[in-house]
C-alpha positions in Angstrom: -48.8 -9.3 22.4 -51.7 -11.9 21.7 -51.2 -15.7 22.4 -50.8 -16.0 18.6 -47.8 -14.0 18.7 -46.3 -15.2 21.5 -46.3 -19.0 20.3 -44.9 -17.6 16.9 -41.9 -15.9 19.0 -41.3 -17.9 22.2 -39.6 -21.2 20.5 -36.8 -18.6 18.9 -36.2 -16.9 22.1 -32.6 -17.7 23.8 -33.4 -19.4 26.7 -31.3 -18.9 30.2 -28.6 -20.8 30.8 -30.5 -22.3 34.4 -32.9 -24.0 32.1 -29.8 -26.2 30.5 -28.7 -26.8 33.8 -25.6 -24.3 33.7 -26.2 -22.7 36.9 -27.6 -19.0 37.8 -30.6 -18.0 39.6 -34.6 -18.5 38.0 -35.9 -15.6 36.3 -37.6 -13.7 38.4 -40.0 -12.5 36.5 -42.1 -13.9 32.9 -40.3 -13.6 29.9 -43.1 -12.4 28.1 -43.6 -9.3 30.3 -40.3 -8.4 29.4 -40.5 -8.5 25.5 -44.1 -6.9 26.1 -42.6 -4.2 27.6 -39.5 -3.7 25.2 -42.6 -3.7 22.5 -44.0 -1.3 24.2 -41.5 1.1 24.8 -40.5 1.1 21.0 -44.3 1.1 19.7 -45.2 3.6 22.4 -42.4 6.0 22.6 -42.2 6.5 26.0 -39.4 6.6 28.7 -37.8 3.5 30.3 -38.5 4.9 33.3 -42.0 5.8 32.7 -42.9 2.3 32.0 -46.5 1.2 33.0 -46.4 -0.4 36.0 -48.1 -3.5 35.4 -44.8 -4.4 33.9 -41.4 -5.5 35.3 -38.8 -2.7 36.7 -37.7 -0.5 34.1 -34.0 -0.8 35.3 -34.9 -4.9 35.0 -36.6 -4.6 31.4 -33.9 -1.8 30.4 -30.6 -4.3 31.5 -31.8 -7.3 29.7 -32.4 -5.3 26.5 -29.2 -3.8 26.5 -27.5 -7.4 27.3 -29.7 -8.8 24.6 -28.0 -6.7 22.3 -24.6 -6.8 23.4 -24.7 -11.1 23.2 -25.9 -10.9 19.5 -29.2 -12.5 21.2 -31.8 -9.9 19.9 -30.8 -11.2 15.9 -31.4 -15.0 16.9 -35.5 -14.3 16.8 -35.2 -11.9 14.1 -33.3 -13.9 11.7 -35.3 -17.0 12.7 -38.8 -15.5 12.0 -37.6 -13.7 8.7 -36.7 -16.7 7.2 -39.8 -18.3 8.5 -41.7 -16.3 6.7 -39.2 -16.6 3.5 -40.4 -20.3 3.8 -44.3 -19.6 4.2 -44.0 -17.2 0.8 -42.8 -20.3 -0.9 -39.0 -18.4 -1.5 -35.6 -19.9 0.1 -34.6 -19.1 3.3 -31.6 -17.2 2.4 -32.1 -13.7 0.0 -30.6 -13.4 -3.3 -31.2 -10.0 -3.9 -31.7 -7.0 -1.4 -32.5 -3.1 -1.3 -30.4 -0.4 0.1 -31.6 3.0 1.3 -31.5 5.4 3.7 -33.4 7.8 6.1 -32.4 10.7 8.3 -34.3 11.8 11.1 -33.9 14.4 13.7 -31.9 13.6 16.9 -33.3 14.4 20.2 -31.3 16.2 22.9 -30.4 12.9 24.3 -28.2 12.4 21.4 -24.4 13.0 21.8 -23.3 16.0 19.7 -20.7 13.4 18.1 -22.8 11.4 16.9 -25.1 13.5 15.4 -24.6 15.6 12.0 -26.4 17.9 9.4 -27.9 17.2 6.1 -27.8 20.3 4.1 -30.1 18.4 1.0 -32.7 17.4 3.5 -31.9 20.6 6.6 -32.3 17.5 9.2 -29.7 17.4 12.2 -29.5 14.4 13.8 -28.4 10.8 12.8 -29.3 8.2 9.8 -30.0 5.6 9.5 -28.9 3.4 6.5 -31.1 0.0 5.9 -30.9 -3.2 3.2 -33.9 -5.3 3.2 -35.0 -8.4 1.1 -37.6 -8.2 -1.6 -40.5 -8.5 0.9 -39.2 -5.3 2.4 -37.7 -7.8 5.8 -34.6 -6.5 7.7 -31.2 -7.7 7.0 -28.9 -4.8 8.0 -29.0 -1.8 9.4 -26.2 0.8 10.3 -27.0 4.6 12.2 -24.3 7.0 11.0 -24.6 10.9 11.5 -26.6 12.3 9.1 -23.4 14.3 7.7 -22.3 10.8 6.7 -22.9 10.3 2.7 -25.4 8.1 1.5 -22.1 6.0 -0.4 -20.1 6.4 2.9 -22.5 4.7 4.9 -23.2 1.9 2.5 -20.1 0.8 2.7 -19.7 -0.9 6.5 -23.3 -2.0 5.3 -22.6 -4.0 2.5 -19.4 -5.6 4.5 -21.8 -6.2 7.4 -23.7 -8.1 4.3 -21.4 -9.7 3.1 -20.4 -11.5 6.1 -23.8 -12.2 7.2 -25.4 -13.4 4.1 -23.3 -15.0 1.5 -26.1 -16.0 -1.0 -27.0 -12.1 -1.8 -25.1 -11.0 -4.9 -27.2 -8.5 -6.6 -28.5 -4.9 -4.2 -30.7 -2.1 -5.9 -30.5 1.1 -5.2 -31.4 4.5 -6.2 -29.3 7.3 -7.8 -27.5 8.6 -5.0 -25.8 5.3 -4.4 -24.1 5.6 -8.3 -20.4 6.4 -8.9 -17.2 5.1 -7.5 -19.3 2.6 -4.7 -20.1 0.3 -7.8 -17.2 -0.6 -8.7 -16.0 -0.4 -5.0 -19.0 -2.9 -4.1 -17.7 -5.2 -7.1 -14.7 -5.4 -6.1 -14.3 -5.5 -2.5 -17.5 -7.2 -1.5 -18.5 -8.9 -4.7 -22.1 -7.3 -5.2 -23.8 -6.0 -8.0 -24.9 -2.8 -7.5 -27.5 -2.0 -9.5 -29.4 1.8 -9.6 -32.7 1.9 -10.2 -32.9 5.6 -11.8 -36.6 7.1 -12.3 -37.3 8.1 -15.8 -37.1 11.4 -17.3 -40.3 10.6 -19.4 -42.4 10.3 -17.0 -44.6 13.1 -14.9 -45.9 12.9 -12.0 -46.3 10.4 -8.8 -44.6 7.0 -10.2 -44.2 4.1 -7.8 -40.4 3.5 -9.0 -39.4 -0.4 -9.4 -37.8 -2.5 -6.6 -37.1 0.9 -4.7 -40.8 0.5 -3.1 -39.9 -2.4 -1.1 -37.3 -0.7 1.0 -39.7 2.9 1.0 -42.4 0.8 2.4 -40.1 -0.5 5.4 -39.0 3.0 6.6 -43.2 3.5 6.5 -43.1 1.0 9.0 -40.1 2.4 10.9 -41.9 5.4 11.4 -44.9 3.9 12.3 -43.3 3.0 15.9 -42.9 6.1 17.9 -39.8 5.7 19.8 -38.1 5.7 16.0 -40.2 8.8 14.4 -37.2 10.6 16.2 -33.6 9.2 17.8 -34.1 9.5 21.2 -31.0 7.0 22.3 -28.0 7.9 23.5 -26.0 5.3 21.7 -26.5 4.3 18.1 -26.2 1.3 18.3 -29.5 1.1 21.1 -31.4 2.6 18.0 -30.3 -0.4 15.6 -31.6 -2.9 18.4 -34.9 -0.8 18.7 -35.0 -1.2 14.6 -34.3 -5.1 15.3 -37.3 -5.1 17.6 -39.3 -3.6 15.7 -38.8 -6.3 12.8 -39.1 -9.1 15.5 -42.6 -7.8 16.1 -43.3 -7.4 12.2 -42.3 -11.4 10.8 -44.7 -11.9 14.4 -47.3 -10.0 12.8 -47.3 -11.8 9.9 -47.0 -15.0 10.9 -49.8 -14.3 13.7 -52.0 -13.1 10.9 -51.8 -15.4 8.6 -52.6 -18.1 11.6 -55.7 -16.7 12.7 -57.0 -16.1 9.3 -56.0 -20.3 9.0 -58.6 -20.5 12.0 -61.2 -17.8 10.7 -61.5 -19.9 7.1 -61.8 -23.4 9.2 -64.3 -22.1 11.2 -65.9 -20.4 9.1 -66.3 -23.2 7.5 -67.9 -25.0 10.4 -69.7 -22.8 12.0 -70.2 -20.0 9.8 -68.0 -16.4 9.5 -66.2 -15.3 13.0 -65.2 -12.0 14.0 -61.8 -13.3 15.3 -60.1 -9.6 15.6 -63.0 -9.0 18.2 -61.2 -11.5 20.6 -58.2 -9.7 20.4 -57.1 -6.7 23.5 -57.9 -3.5 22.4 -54.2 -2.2 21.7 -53.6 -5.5 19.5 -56.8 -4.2 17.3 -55.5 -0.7 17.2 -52.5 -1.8 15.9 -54.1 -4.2 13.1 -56.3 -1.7 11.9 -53.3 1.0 11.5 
């Protein structure tokens, strides 16, 4: 993580409770070494335990993910640096409109057999993974079923989840195998417009269908992050906090980028064009020129 990113993330992380005077021990050790090495198990793919030892104990790194998720703490950042970059797009904080889709991906032999299915249409065994964005493609939910589980099925806890999280949203897009009874079911029991974008029979060929991009784009950048090509955890919900990682590190991206490229044009202006990406660690270019 460069210094840009870090001073984009550190004033939305949940602080201990020591630092409000509410007693515990000090953190032993920096709390950026411990999101560094989260990021790195989920951009890397790797084992806890075969974490690089110029981080913090993998049993250390491992426990405060897992309590992260459990206290609700791992959405604070998330939400906070979505909406952040809602603002810097010029759009309000709060989506009206969202995309639904889904993904299936094959389960590792970590997975419990119960929580893991078969999808005949695509022949993949494992679990899915069912996502609604915003219209720049930005997480809001996210919900890992089986992969037995129905594309309609699975939307359902998904658009309640929704629902209770973001009141504002009242139209979803989605593509054909979302049509059918969940309309009117959506309509009625969560009050959202469910509209299917359908792909016309007029047309041949490769066609970039509308609206349904922004949500194919995000599970581009799922799979971009190695520990999520495949499911590799045992629980699913460990696999919706690696997705909620992943798009605390993507608003940081963003928001990173556009902040050096702020300092690039003013000192380019100065002092003539700057290389800035050849300041950054190697693994931090790597990633920018994926």
């Amino acid at each position: 993580m460069t210094d840009t990113e870090w001073q984009a993330i550190e004033p939305v992380t949940p602080w201990p409770a020591w630092l409000h005077g509410n007693g515990g021990r000090p953190e032993k050790y920096c709390r950026r070494l411990i999101v560094d090495a989260i990021r790195y198990v989920v951009d890397n793919g790797c084992k806890w335990r075969n974490l690089p030892a110029d981080f913090p104990p993998w049993r250390t790194v491992h426990a405060i993910f897992t309590r992260r998720w459990q206290d609700g703490d791992l959405y604070v950042p998330h939400n906070d640096l979505r909406e952040h970059v809602r603002l810097a797009e010029g759009r309000q904080a709060e989506p009206s409109a969202g995309i639904i889709d889904s993904q299936s991906l094959r389960a590792a032999e970590t997975v419990a057999t119960d929580s893991r299915g078969y999808d005949a249409a695509k022949k993949v065994r494992g679990r899915k993974r069912h996502v609604i964005v915003d219209t720049l493609g930005l997480l809001l939910v996210v919900i890992v079923t089986a992969t037995s589980i129905q594309d309609r099925d699975g939307a359902k806890p998904a658009l309640e989840r929704l629902g209770d999280w973001h009141e504002r949203i009242s139209l979803i897009w989605a593509d054909s195998a979302y049509a059918g009874k969940l309309v009117a079911w959506a309509k009625k029991h969560v009050r959202l417009t469910l509209e299917i974008v359908k792909r016309s029979d007029d047309v041949s060929g490769f066609v970039v269908p509308p609206r349904r991009w922004v949500v194919e784009r995000t599970l581009s950048w799922i799979s971009q992050r190695r520990r999520c090509v495949r499911d590799y955890e045992r629980l699913s919900e460990h696999h919706e906090a690696m997705l909620c990682d992943i798009f605390t590190c993507t608003p940081t991206d963003l928001i990173a980028t556009k902040a050096e490229n702020a300092i690039v044009h003013k000192t380019a202006t100065d002092d003539g064009p700057v290389n800035l990406n050849a300041r950054r660690p190697k693994r931090a270019r790597l990633r920018l020129e994926e």
